[in-house]
C-alpha positions as CSV (number, residue, x, y, z in Angstrom):
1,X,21.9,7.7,-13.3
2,X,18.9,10.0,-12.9
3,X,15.3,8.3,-11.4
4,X,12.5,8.6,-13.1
5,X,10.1,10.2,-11.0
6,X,6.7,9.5,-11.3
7,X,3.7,11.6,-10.6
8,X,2.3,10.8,-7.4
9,X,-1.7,11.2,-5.9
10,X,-2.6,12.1,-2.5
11,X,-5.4,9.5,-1.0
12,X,-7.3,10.3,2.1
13,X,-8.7,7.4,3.9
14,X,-11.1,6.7,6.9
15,X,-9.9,3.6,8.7
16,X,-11.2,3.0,12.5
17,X,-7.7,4.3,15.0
18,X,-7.4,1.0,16.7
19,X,-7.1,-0.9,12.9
20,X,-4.8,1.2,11.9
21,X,-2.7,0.9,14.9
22,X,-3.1,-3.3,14.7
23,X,-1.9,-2.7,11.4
24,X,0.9,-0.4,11.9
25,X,2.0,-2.8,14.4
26,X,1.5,-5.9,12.2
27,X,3.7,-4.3,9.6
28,X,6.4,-3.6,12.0
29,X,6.8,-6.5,13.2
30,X,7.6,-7.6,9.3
31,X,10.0,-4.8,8.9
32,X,7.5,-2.9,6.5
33,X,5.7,0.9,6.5
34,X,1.8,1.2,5.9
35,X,2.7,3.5,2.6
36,X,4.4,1.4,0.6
37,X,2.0,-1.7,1.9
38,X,-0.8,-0.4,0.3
39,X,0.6,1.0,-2.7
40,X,2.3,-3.2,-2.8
41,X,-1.4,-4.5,-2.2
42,X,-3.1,-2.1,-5.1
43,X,-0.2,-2.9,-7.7
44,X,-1.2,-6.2,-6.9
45,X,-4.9,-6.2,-7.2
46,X,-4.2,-4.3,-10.5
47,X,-2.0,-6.8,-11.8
48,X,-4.4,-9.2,-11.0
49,X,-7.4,-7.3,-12.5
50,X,-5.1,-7.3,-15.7
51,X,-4.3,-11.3,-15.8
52,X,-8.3,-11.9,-15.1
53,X,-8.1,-13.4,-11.4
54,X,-9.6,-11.6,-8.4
């Protein structure tokens, strides 16, 4: 079974260190990785944009 790959966009960010480092931390402790969090939270706002809720 072959994946379907998908095509991908680069996103440069300016977050203060010491959030980012709160927030690694934060998602470690849950077992999750900064990447794939954000790219979790914007699916969701999107799916959200797309059922009319905020």
């Amino acid at each position: 079974m072959t994946a379907e790959k998908k095509e991908m966009q680069s996103v440069t960010i300016r977050i203060p260190k010491d959030l980012y480092a709160e927030y690694k931390k934060a998602l470690l402790a849950q077992g999750k990785i900064v990447t794939y969090d954000m790219r979790n939270y914007m699916a969701e706002v999107v799916k959200n944009q797309a059922k009319g809720q905020k």
